[in-house]
PDB file with SEQRES, HELIX, SHEET and CRYST1 records, atoms N, CA, C and O in Angstrom:
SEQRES   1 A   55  UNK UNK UNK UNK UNK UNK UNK UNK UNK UNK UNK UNK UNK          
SEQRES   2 A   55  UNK UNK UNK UNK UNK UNK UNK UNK UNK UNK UNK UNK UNK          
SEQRES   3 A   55  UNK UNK UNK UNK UNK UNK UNK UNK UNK UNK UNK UNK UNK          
SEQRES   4 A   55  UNK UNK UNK UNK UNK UNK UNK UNK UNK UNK UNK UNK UNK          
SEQRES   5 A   55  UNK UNK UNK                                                  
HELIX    1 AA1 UNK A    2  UNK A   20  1                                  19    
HELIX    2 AA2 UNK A   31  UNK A   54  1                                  24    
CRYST1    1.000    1.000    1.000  90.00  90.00  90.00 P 1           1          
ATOM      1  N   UNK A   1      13.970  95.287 202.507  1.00  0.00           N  
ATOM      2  CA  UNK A   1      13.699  96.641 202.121  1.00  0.00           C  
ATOM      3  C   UNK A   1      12.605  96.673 201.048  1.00  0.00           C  
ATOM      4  O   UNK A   1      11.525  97.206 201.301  1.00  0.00           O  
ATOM      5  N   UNK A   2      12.858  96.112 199.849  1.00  0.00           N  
ATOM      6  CA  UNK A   2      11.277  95.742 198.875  1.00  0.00           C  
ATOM      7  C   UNK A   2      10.373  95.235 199.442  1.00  0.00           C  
ATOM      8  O   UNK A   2       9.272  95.449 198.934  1.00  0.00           O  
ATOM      9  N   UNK A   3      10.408  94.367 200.697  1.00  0.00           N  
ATOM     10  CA  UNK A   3       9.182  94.150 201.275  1.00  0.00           C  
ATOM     11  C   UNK A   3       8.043  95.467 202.024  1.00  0.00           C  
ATOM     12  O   UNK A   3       6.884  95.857 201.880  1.00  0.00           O  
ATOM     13  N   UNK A   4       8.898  95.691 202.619  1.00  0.00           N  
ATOM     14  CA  UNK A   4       8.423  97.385 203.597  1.00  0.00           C  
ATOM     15  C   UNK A   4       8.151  98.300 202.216  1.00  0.00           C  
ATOM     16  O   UNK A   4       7.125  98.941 201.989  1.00  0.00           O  
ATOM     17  N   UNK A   5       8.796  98.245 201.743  1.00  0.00           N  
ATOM     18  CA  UNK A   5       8.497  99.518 200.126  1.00  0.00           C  
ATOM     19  C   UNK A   5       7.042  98.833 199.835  1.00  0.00           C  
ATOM     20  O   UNK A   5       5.901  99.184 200.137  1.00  0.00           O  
ATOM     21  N   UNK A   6       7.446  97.956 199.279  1.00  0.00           N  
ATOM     22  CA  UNK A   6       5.563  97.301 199.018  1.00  0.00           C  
ATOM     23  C   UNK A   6       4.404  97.538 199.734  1.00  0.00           C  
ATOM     24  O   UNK A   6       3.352  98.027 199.323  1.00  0.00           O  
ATOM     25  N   UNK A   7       4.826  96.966 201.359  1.00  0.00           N  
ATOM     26  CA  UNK A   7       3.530  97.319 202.385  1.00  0.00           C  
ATOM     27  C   UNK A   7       3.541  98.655 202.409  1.00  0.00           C  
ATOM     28  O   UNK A   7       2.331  98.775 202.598  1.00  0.00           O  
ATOM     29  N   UNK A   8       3.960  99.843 202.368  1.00  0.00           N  
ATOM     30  CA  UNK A   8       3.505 100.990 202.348  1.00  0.00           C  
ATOM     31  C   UNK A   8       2.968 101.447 201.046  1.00  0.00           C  
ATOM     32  O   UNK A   8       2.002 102.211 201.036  1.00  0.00           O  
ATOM     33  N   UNK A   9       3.606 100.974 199.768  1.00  0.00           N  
ATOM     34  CA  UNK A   9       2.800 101.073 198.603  1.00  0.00           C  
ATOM     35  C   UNK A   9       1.513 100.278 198.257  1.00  0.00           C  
ATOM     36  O   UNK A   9       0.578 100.686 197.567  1.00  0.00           O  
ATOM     37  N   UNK A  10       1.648  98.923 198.935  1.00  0.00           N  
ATOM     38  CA  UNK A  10      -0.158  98.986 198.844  1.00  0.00           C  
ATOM     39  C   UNK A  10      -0.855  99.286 200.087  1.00  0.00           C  
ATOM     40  O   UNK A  10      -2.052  99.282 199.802  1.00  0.00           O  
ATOM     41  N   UNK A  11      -0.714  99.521 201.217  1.00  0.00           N  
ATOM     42  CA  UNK A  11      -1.090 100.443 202.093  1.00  0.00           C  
ATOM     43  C   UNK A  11      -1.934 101.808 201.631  1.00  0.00           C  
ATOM     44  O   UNK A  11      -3.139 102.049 201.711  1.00  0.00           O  
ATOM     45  N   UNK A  12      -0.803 102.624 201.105  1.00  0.00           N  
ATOM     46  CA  UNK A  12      -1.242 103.978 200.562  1.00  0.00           C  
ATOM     47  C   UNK A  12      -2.226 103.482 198.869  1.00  0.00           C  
ATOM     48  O   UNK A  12      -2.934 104.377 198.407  1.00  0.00           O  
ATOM     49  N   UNK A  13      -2.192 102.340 198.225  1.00  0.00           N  
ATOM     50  CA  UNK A  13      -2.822 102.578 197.368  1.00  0.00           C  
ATOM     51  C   UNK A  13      -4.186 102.008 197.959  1.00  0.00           C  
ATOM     52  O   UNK A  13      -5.228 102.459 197.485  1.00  0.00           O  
ATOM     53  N   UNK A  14      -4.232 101.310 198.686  1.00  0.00           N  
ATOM     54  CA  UNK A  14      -5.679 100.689 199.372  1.00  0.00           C  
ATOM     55  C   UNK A  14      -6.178 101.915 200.092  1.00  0.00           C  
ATOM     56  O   UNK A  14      -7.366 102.027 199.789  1.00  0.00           O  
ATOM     57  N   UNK A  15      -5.879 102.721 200.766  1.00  0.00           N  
ATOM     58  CA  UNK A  15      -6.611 103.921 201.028  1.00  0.00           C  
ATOM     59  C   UNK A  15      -6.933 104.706 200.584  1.00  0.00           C  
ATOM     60  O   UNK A  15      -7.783 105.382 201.164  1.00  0.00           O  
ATOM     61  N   UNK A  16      -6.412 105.137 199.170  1.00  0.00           N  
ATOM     62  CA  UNK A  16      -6.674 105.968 198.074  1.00  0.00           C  
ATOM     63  C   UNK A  16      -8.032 105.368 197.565  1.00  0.00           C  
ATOM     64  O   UNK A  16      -9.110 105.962 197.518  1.00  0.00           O  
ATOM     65  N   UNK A  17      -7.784 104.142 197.215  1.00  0.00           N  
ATOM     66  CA  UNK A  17      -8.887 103.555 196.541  1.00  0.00           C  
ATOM     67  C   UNK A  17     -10.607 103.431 197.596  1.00  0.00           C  
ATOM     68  O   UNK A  17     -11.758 103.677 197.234  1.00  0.00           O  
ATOM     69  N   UNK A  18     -10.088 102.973 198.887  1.00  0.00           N  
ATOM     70  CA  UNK A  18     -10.884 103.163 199.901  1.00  0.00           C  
ATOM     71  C   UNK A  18     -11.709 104.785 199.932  1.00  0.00           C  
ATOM     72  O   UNK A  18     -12.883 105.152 199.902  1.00  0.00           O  
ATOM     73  N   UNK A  19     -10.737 105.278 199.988  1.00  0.00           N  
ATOM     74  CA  UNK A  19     -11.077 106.987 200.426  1.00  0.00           C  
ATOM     75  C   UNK A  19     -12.310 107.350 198.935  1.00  0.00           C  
ATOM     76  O   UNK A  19     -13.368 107.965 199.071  1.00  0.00           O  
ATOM     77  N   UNK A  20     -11.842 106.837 197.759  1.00  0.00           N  
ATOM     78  CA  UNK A  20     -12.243 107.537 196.751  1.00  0.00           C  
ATOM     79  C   UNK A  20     -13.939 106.741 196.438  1.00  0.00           C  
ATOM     80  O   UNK A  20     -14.665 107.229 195.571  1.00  0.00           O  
ATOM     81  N   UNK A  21     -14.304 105.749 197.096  1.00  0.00           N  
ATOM     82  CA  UNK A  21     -15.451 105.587 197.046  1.00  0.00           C  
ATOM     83  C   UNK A  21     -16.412 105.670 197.952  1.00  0.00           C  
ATOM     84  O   UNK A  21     -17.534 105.164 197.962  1.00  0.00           O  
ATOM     85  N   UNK A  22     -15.598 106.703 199.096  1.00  0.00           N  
ATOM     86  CA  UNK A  22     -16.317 107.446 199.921  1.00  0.00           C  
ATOM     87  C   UNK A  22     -16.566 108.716 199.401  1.00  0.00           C  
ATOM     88  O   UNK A  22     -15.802 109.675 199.294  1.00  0.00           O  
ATOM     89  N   UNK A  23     -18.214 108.541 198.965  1.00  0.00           N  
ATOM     90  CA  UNK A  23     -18.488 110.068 198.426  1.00  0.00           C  
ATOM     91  C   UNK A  23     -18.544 111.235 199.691  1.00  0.00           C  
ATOM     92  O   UNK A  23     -17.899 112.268 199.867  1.00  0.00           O  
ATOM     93  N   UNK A  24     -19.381 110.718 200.304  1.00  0.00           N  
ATOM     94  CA  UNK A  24     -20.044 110.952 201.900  1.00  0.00           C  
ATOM     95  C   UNK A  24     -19.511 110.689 202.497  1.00  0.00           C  
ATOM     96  O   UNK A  24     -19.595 109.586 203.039  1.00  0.00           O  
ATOM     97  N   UNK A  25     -18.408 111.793 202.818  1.00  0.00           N  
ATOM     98  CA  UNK A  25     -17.900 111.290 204.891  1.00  0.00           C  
ATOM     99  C   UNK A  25     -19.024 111.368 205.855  1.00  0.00           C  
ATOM    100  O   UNK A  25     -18.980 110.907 206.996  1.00  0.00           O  
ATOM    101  N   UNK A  26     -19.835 111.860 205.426  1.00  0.00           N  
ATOM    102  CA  UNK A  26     -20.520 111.874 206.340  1.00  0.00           C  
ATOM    103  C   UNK A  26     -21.641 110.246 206.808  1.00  0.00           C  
ATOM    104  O   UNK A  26     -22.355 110.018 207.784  1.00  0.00           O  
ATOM    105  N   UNK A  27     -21.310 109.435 205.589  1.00  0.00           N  
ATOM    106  CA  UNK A  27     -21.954 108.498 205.579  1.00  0.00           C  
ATOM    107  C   UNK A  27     -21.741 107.100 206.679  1.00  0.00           C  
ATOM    108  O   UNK A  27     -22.455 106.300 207.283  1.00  0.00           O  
ATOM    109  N   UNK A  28     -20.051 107.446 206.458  1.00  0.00           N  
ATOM    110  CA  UNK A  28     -19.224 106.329 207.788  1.00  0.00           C  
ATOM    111  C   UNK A  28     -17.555 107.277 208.028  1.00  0.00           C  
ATOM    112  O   UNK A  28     -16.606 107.554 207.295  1.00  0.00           O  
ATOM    113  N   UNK A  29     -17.773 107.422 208.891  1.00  0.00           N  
ATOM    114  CA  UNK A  29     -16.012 107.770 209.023  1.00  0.00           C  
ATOM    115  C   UNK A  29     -15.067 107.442 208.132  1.00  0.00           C  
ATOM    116  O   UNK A  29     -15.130 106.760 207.109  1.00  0.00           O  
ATOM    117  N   UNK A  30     -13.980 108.144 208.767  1.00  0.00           N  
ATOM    118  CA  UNK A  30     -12.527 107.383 207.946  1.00  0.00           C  
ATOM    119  C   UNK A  30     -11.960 107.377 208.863  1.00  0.00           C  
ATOM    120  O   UNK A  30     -10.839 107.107 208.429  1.00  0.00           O  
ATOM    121  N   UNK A  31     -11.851 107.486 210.003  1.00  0.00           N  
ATOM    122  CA  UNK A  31     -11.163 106.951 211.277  1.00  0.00           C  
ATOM    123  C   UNK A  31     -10.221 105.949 211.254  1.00  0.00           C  
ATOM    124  O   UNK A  31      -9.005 105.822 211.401  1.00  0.00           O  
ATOM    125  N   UNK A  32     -11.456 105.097 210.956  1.00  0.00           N  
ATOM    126  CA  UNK A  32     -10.796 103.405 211.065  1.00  0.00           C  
ATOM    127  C   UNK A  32      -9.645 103.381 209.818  1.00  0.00           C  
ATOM    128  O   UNK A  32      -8.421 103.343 209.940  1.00  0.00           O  
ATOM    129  N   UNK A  33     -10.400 103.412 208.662  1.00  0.00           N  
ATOM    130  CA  UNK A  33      -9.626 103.625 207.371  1.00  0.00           C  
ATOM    131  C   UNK A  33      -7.909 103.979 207.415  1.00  0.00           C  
ATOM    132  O   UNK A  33      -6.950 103.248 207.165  1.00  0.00           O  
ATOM    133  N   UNK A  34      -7.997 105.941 207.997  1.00  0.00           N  
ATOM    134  CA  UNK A  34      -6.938 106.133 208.082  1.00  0.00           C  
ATOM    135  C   UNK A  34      -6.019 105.374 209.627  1.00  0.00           C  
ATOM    136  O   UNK A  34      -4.790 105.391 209.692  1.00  0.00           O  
ATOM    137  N   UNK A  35      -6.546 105.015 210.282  1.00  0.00           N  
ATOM    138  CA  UNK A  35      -5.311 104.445 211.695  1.00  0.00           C  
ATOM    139  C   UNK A  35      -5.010 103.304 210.591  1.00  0.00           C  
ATOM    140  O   UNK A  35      -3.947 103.277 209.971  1.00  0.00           O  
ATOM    141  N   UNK A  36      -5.782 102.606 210.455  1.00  0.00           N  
ATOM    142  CA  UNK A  36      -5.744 101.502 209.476  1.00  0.00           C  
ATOM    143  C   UNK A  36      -3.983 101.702 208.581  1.00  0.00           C  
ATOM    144  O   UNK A  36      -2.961 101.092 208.895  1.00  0.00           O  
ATOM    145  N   UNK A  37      -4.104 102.554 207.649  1.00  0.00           N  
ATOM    146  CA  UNK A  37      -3.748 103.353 206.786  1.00  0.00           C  
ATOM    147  C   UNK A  37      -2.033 103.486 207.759  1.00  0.00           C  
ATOM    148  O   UNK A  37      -1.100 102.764 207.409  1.00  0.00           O  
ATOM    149  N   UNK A  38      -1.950 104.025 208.395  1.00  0.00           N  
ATOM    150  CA  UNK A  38      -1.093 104.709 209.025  1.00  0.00           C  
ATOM    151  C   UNK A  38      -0.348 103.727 209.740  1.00  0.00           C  
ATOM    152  O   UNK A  38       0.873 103.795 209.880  1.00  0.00           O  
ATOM    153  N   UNK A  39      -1.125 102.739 210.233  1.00  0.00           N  
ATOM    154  CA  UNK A  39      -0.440 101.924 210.945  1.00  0.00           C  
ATOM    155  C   UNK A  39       0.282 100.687 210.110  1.00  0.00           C  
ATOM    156  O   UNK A  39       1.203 100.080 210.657  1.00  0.00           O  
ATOM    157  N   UNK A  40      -0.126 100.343 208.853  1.00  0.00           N  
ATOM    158  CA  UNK A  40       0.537  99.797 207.438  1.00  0.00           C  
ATOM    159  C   UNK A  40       1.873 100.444 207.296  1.00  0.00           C  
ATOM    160  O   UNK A  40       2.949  99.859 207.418  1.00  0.00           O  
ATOM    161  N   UNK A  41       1.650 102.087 206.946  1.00  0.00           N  
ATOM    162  CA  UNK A  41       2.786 102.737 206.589  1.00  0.00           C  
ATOM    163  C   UNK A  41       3.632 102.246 207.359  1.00  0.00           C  
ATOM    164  O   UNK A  41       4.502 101.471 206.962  1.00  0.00           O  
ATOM    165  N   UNK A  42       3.443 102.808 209.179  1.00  0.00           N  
ATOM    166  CA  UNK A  42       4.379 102.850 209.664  1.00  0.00           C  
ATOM    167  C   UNK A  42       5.433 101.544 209.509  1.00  0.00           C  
ATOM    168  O   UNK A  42       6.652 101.531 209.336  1.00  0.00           O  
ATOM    169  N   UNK A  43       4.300 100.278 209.664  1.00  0.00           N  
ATOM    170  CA  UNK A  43       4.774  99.415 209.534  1.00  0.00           C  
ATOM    171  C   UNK A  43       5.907  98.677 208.579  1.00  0.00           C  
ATOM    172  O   UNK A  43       6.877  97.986 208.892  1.00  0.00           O  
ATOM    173  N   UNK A  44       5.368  99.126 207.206  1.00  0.00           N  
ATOM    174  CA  UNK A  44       6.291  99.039 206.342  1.00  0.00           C  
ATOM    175  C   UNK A  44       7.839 100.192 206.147  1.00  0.00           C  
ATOM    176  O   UNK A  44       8.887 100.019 205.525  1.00  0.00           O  
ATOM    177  N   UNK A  45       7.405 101.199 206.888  1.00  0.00           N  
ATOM    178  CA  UNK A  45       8.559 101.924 207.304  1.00  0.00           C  
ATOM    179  C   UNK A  45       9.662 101.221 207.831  1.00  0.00           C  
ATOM    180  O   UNK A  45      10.800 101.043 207.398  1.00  0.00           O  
ATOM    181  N   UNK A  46       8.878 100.730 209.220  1.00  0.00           N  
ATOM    182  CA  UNK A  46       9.892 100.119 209.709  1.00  0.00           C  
ATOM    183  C   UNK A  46      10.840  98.718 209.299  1.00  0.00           C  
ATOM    184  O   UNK A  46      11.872  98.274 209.802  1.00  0.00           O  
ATOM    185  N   UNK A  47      10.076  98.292 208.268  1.00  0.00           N  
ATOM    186  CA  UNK A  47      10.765  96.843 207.351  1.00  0.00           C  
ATOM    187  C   UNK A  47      11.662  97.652 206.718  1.00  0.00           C  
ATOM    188  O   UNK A  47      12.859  97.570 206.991  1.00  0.00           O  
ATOM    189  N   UNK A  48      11.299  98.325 206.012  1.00  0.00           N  
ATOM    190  CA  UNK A  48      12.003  99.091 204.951  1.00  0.00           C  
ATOM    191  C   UNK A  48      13.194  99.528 205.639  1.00  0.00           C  
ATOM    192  O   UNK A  48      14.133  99.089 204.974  1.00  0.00           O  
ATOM    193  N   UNK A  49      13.706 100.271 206.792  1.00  0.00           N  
ATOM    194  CA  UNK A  49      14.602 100.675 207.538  1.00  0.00           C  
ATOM    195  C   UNK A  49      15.427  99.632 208.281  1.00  0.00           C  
ATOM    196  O   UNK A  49      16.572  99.988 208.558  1.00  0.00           O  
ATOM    197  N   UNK A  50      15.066  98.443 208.643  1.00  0.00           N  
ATOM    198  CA  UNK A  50      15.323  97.142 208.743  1.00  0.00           C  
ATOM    199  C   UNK A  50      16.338  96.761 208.082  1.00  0.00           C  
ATOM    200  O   UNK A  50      17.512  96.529 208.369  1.00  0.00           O  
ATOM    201  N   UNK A  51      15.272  96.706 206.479  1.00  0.00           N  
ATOM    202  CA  UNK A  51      16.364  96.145 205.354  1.00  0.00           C  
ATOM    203  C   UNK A  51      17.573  96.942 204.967  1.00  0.00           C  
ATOM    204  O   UNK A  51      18.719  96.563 204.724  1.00  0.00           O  
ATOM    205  N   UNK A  52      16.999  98.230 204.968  1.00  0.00           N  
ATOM    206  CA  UNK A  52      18.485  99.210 204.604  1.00  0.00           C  
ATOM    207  C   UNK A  52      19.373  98.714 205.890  1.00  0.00           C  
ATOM    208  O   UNK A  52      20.516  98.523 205.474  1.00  0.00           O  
ATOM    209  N   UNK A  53      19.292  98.447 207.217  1.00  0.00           N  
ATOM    210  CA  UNK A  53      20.110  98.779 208.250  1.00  0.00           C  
ATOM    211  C   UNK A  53      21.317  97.498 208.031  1.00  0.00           C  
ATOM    212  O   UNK A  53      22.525  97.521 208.266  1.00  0.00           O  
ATOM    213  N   UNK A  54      20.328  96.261 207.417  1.00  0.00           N  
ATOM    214  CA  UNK A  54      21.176  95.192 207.403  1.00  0.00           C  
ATOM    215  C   UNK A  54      21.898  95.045 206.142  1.00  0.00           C  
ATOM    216  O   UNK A  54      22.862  94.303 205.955  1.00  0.00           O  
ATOM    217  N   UNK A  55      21.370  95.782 205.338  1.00  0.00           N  
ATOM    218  CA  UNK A  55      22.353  95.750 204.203  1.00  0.00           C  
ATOM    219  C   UNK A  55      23.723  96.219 204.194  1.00  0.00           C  
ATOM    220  O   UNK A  55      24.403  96.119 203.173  1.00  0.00           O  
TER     221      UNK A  55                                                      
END                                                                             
């Protein structure tokens, strides 16, 4: 369960940080960024729900 908590907390903080030195969307997408992004979360969602299930 702290593992999945983590991957979604640095997940969401790596895209924050990502996102915020994109001045210009218009310069490169965030496409990639956010699936990127989303697919971490989910991921760590699902650890996280894992660990609660077996506890």
């Amino acid at each position: 369960m702290i593992t999945g908590g983590a991957v979604v907390l640095i997940a969401l903080l790596v895209a924050y940080g990502a996102r915020a030195s994109f001045r210009a969307p218009r310069e490169r997408p965030l496409t990639p960024l956010l699936a990127t992004t989303g697919a971490l979360v989910l991921t760590g969602a699902g650890i996280a729900a894992l660990g609660l299930w077996l506890c």
